[in-house]
C-alpha positions as CSV (number, residue, x, y, z in Angstrom):
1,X,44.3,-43.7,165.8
2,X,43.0,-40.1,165.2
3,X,40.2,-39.5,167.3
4,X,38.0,-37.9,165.5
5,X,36.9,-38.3,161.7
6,X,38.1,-35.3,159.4
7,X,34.7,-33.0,158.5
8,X,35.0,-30.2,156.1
9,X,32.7,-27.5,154.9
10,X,31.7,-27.8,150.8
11,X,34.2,-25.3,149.8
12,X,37.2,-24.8,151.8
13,X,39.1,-21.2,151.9
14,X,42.4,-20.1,150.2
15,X,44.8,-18.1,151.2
16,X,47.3,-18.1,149.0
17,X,47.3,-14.8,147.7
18,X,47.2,-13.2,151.5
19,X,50.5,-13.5,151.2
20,X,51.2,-11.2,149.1
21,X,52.9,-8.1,150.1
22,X,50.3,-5.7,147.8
23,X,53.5,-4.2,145.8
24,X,53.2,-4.5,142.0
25,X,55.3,-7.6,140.6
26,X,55.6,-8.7,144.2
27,X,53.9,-11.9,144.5
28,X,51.9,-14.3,142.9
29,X,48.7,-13.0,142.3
30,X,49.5,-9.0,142.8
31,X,47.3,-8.6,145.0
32,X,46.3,-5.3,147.1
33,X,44.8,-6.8,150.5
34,X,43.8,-4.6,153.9
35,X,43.7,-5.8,157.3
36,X,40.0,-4.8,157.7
37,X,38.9,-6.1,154.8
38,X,40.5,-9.5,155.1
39,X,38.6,-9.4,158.5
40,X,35.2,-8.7,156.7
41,X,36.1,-11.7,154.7
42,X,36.3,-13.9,157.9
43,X,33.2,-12.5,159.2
44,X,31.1,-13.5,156.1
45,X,32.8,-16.6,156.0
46,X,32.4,-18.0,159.2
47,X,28.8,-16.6,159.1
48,X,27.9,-19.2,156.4
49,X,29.3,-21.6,157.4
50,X,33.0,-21.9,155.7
51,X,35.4,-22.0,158.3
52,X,38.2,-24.6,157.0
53,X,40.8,-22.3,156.1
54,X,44.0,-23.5,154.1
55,X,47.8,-22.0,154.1
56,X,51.0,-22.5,154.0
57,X,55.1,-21.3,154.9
58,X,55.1,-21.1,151.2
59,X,52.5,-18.7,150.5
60,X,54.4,-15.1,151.1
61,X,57.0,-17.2,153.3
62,X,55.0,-17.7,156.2
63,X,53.2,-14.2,155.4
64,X,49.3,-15.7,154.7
65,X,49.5,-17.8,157.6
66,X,50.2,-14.5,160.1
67,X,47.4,-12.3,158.3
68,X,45.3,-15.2,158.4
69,X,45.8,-15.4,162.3
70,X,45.1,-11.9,162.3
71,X,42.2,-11.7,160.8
72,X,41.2,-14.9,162.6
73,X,41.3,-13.2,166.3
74,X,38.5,-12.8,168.2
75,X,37.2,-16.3,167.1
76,X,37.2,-19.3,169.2
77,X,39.7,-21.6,168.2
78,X,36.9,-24.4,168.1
79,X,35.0,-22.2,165.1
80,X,37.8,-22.8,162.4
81,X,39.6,-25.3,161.3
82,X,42.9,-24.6,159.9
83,X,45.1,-26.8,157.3
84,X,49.1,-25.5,157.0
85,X,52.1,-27.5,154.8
86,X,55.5,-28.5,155.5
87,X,57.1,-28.0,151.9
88,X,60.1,-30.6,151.9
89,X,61.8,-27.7,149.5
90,X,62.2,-25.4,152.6
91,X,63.2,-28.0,155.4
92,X,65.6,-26.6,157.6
93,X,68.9,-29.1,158.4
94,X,67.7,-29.2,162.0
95,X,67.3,-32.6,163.8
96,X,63.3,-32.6,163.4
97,X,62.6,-30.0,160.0
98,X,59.2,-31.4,159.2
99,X,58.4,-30.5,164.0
100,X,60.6,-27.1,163.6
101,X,58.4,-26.3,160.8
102,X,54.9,-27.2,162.2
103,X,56.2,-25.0,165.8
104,X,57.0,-22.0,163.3
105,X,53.5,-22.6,161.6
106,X,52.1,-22.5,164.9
107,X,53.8,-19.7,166.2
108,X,52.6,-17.5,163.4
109,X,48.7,-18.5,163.5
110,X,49.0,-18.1,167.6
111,X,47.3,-21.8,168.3
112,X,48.7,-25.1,169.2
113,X,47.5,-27.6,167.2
114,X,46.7,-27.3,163.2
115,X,43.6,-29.6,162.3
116,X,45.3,-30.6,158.9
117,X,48.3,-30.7,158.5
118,X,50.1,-31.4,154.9
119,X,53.3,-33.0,152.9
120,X,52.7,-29.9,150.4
121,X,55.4,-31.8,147.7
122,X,56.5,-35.1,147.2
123,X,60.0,-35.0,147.7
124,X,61.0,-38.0,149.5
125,X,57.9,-39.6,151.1
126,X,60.0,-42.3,152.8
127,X,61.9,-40.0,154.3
128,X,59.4,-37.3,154.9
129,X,56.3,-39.2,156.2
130,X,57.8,-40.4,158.8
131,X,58.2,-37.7,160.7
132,X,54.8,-36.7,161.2
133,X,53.5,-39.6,163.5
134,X,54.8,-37.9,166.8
135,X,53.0,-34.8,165.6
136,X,50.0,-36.8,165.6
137,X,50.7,-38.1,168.3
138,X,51.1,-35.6,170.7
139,X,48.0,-33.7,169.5
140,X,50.5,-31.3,167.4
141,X,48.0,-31.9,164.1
142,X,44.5,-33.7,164.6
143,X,44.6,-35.2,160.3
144,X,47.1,-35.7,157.5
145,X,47.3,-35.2,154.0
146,X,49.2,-35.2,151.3
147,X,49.6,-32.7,148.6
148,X,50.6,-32.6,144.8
149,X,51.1,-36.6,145.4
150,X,50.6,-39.2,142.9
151,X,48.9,-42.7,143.3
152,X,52.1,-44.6,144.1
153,X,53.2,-41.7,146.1
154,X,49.9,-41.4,148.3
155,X,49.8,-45.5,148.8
156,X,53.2,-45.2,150.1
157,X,52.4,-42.8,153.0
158,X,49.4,-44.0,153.7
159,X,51.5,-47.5,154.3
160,X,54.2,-45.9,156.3
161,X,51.1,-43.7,158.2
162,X,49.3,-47.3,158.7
163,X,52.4,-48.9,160.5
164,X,51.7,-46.4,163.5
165,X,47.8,-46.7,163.4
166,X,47.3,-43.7,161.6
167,X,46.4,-42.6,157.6
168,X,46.6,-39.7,155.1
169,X,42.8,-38.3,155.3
170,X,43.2,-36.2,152.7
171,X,44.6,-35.2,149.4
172,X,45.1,-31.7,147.9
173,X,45.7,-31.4,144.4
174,X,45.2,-29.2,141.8
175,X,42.1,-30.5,139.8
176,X,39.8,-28.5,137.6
177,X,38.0,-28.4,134.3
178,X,41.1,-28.5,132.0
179,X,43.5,-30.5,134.5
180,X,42.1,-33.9,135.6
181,X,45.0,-35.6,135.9
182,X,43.7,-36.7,139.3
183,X,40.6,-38.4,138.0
184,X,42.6,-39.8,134.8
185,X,44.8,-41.8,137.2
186,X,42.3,-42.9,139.8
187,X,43.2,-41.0,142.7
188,X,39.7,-39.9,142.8
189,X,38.5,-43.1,143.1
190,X,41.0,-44.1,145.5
191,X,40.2,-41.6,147.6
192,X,36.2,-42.3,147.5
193,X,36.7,-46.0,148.5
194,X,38.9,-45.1,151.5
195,X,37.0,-43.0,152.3
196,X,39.5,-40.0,151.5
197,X,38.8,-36.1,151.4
198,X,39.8,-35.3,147.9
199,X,41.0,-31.4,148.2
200,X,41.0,-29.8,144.5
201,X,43.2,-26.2,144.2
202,X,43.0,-24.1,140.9
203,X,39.4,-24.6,140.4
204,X,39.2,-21.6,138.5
205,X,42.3,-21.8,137.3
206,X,44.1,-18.6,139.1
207,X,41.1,-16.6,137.3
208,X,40.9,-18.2,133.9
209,X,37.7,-19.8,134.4
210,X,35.5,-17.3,136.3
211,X,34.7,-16.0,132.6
212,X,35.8,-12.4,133.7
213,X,38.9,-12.7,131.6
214,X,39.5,-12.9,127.5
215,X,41.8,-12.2,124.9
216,X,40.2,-8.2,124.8
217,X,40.1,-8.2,128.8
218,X,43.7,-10.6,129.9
219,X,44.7,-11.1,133.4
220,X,46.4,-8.1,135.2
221,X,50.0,-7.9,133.2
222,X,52.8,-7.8,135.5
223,X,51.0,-10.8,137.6
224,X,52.7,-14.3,137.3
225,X,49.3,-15.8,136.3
226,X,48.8,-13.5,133.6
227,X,52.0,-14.7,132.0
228,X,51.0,-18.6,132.5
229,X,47.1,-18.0,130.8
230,X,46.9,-14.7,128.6
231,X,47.9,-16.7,126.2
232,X,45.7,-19.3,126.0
233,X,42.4,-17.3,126.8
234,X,41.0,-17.4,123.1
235,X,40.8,-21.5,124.0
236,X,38.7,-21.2,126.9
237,X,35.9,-18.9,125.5
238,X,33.8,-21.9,124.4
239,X,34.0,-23.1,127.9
240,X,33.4,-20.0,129.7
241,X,30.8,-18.8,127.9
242,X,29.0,-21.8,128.5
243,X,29.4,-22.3,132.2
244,X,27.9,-18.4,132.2
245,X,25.2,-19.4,130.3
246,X,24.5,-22.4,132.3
247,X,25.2,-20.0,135.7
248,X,22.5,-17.9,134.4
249,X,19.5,-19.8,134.4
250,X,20.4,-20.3,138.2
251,X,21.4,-16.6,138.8
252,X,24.9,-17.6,139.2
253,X,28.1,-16.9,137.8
254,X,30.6,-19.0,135.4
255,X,33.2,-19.3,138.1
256,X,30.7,-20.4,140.5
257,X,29.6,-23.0,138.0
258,X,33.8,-24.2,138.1
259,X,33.2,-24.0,142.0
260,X,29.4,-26.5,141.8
261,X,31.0,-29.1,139.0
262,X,34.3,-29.4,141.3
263,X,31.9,-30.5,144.1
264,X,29.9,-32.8,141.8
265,X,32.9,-34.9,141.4
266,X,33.3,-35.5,144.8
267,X,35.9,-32.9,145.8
268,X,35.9,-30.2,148.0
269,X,37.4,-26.9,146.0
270,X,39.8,-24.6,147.8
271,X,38.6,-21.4,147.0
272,X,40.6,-18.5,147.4
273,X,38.8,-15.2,148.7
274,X,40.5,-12.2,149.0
275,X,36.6,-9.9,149.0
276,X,34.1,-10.7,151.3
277,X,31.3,-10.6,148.4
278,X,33.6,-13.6,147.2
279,X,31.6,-15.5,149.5
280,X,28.0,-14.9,148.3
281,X,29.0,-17.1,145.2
282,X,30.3,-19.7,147.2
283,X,26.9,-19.8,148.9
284,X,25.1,-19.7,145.4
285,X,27.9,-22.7,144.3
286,X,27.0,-24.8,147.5
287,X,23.4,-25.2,146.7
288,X,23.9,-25.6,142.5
289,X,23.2,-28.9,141.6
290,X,24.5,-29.9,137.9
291,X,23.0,-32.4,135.7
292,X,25.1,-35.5,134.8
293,X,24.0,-34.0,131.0
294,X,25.6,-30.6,132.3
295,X,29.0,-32.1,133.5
296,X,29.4,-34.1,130.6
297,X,28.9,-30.8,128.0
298,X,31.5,-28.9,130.2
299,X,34.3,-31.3,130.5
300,X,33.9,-32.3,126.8
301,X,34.2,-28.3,126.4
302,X,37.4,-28.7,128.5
303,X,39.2,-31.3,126.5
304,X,38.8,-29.5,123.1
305,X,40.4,-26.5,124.4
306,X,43.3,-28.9,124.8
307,X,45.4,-26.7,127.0
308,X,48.3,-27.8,129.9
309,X,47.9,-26.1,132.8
310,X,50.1,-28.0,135.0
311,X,51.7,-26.1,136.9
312,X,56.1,-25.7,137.3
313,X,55.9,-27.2,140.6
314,X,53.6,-30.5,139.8
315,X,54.5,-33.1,138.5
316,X,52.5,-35.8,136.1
317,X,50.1,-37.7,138.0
């Protein structure tokens, strides 16, 4: 069996768009990152107490995950947890692709062990799964999860896990205010009465719900996010303008409202900071406490929108 239970912060840290190179139209997000500021990032991070930080091979091809490690140095290895993917999509045709992967993971974050360690897609879980109890064996990754995984899917690892004395401790999908496939489908309450950590990505939607973007102000053209929500940005002004009012009266921001109702179901959001004041409204999120009467206005909100942001690599829950 693990030895140890899996504990997370509130709000765990993305770093998806540290992999971006910081060249127009080259990545995901566009973004323009520095060494020293990604470090100031860490700094403020760790300082309050957020020091699960998630990645993956996929995010800039192994890129996040080296200036993560980067900015990481200097801290003890025991300060931060760190969560990595093995993305079927990319297996090499070694012997071992889901161990080559992990030792290539490892070898750009300079540690040996990865706390959580993820199936990032659902390509073959019987065939996939597997391969991941002599990792936890050996020490290789401390937890499992499984990511982008639906009911049947999760079951079925946590069976094949279960055979060897282990289980999936966690799943990471994408779950906000206008995608709750997740909740729709019961994996959130699977995942409370196992006693599950329930990782939800896209929070804020890639920018669409932090109420700093509308139809007169879009999403940074050239971006790939721009493409998926400029379009739809007149359907979420209802919404966003309500999650700012309600952030107001507790000095707080309408994506940090996105960030305190993600928490209030249950889950903890990945966040993704890429600016180190970022992290002050994930402070201020932490400590908002929405009323049921609160939730229930903002998720109504969501469903007359009536907008599909699944993304091309998910499929339905």
């Amino acid at each position: 069996m693990t030895s140890n239970t899996l504990t997370v912060p509130a709000v765990a840290l993305g770093t998806w768009a540290w992999g971006d190179s910081g060249r127009p139209g080259d990545g995901y997000f566009g973004s323009r990152l520095s060494e020293s500021g990604l470090r100031e990032v860490v700094e403020k991070a760790q300082s309050n107490g957020f020091t699960l930080w998630d990645t993956a091979v996929a995010y800039g091809m192994g890129r996040s995950e080296t200036v993560l490690a980067q900015a990481l140095a200097g801290h003890d290895r025991s300060e931060y947890q760190l969560s990595t993917k093995f993305t079927p999509q990319m297996a090499g045709d070694g012997d071992a692709p889901v161990a080559d992967m992990l030792e290539q993971s490892l070898d750009r974050m300079g540690t040996d062990y990865v706390d959580l360690f993820w199936i990032h897609n659902p390509a073959d879980v019987a065939r996939w799964t597997p391969s991941l109890i002599p990792l936890l064996g050996s020490g290789r990754i401390k937890h499992v999860g499984v990511s982008n995984h639906n009911m049947e899917e999760i079951a079925l690892a946590d069976r094949i896990l279960g055979e060897a004395g282990f289980r999936v401790e966690a799943v990471q999908n994408h779950f906000s205010l206008l995608y709750r496939g997740s909740e729709r489908t019961g994996i959130l309450d699977y995942c409370r009465e196992h006693d599950v950590r329930f990782f939800s990505y896209m929070v804020l939607e890639q920018g669409a719900l932090t109420g700093r973007y509308s139809p007169a102000n879009p999403l940074p053209e050239g971006s790939s996010r721009a493409a998926v929500y400029n379009g739809i940005l007149h359907r979420l002004q209802a919404l966003t303008d309500r999650m700012g009012a309600i952030g107001e009266d507790r000095g707080a921001s309408a994506a940090e409202v996105a960030t305190a109702w993600a928490i209030a179901k249950g889950t903890t959001p990945i966040i993704g900071v890429t600016k180190a004041g970022y992290v002050d409204g994930l402070v201020r999120a932490r400590g908002i406490e929405l009323a049921g009467a609160e939730i229930a206005e903002l998720e109504a909100l969501a469903d007359a929108a009536d907008v599909d942001t699944r993304g091309w690599w998910e499929h339905e829950m």
